[in-house]
C-alpha positions, -999 to 999 in steps of 0.1 A, spaced: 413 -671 871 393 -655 844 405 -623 825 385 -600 800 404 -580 777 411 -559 746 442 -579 724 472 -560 723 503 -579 707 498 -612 696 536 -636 692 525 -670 675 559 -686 683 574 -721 692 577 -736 717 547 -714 729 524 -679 717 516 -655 738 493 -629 733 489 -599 755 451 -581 767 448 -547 784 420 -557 814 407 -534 837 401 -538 877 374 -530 895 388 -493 901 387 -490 862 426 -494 866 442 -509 830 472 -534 834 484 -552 805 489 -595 807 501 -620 793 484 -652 780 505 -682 774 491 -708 751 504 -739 732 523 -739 702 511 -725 670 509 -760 651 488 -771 681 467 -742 683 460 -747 647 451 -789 650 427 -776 676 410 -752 647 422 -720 665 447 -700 640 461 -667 634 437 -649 617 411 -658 640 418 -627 661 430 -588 659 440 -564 676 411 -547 694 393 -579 701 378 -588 736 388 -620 749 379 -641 782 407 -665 792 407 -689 818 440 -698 831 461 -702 861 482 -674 874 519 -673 874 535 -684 908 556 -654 909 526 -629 908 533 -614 879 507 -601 852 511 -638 833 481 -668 832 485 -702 813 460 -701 790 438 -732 797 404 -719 774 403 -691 752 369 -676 741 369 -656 709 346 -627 702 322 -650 683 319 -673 716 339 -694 700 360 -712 729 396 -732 724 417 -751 749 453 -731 747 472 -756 768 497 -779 758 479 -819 754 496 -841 786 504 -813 807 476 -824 834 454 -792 823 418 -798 812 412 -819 779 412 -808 750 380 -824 741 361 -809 773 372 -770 762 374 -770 728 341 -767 705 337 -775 673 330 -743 651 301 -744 627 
């Protein structure tokens, strides 16, 4: 699943952040989601840290949906308004690889 949106609330805690976009539906609809990603110490081996987005920001994730329908996605890649694009899983959870999602930033 891939989601477009404007950051909302950003929580960079352990055992994992979330951060939250408001994305509109075809119908122009706006419902707010939640992103889970890997821990902030992880985040931040994989280059991707705090200040590296606001509030306001447009982000694509791709993720897989919560089971329960809910308005939740497991952030596999995160792409950051400068393209920019970091793997927010956790390493070993049978997700894509880190190395295959994540780019090094110039």
């Amino acid at each position: 699943m891939r989601l477009v949106g404007k950051l909302t609330k950003i929580e960079w805690t352990n055992p994992h952040s979330y951060f939250y976009l408001d994305v509109e539906d075809e119908s122009r609809k706006v419902s707010n989601w939640g992103c889970e990603a890997g821990a902030p110490g992880a985040l931040s081996r994989r280059g991707f840290k705090k200040g590296d987005i606001k509030l306001g920001d447009t982000l694509v994730v791709d993720g897989y949906l919560a089971k329960d329908g809910s308005h939740l996605i497991d952030a596999r890649r995160v792409t950051l308004p400068d393209g920019w694009s970091v793997s927010g899983g956790s390493a070993g959870d049978g997700g894509p690889q880190d190395t295959a999602t994540s780019q090094k930033r110039e």
